[in-house]
Every structure is written in C-alpha cells, then in structure tokens.
C-alpha positions as CSV (number, residue, x, y, z in Angstrom):
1,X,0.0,0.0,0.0
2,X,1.5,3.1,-1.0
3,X,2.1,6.1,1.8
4,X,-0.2,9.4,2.0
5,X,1.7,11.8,1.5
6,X,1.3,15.2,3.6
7,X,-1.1,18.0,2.5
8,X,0.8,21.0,1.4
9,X,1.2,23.7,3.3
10,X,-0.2,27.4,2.1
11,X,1.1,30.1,2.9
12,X,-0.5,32.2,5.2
13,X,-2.2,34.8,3.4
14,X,-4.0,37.5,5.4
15,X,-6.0,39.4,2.2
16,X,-9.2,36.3,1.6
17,X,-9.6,35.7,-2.2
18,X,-13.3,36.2,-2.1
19,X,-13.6,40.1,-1.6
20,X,-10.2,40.0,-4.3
21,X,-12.3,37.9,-6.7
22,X,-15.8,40.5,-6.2
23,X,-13.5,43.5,-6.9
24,X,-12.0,41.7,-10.5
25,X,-15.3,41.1,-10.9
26,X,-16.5,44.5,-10.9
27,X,-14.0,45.7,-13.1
28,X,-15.0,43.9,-15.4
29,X,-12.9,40.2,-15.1
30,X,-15.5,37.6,-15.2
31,X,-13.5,34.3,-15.3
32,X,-10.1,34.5,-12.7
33,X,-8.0,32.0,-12.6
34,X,-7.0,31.0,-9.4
35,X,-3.6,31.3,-9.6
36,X,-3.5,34.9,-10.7
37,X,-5.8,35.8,-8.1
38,X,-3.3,34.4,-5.3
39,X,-0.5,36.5,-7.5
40,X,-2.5,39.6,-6.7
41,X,-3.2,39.0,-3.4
42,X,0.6,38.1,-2.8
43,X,1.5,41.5,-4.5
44,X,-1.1,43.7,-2.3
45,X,0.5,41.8,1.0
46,X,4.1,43.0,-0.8
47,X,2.9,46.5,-0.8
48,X,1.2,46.4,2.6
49,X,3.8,45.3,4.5
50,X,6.4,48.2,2.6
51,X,3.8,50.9,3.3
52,X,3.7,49.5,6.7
53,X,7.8,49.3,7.4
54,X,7.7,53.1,5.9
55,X,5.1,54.3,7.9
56,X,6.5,53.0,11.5
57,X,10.0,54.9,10.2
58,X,8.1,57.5,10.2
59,X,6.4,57.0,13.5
60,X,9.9,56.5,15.1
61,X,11.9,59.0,13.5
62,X,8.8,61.4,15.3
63,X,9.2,59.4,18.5
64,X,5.5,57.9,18.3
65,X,4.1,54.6,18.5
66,X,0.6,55.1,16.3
67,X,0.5,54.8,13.2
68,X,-2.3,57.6,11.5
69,X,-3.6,57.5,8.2
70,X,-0.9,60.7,7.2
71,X,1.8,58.1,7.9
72,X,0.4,55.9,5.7
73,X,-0.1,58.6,3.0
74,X,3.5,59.9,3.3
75,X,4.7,56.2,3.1
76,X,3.1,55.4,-0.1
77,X,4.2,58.5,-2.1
C-alpha cells in the first residue's frame, strides 16, 4: 500500500480571495484563474507590508508609536 503523503502547506495569506475575486469582478474580469488571483493578493500583502515598514520609520523618527492615516499617505508616495 503506498504512503499518504502530507497536505501542502499554504502560505499564510491575510487578504481572503473572495472580496479580491468581487473587486476583479466588478471591473469587469469575469473568469479569474486561481492562480492569478493568489499573484495579486501576494503583491497587495508586498505593498502592505512596505507601506507599513515606511510608515513605523516615520512613527519613530517622530518618536511615536501610532500609526495615523498621514503616515500611511507619506509612506506610499
């Protein structure tokens, strides 16, 4: 009898493909394949975690620990 073998692991994503897959939708992408809906979400968690790193630079170099919506705005300029 041949072995199981293991499930393979995801990554962990923290963007869900569903509300992803309703935006394509709306612009106008009526068939997504799944694999270039997991490329976006992969580059909108790239992005997000950039704007994020820039945004606490600019929360430390201003010797704060919140992070406001102007960080975020300066960061991703």
């Amino acid at each position: 009898m041949a072995k199981k073998k293991a499930p393979a692991k995801k990554a962990e994503s923290y963007i869900a493909k569903a509300p992803i897959r309703r935006l394509m939708k709306k612009e106008g992408a009526d068939l997504v394949a799944a694999e270039a809906l997991d490329k976006l979400i992969g580059f909108l968690e790239k992005k997000a975690a950039e704007a994020t790193k820039d945004a606490l630079a600019i929360c430390k170099k201003d010797k704060r620990k919140r992070i406001t919506a102007a960080d975020v705005r300066n960061a991703t300029r």
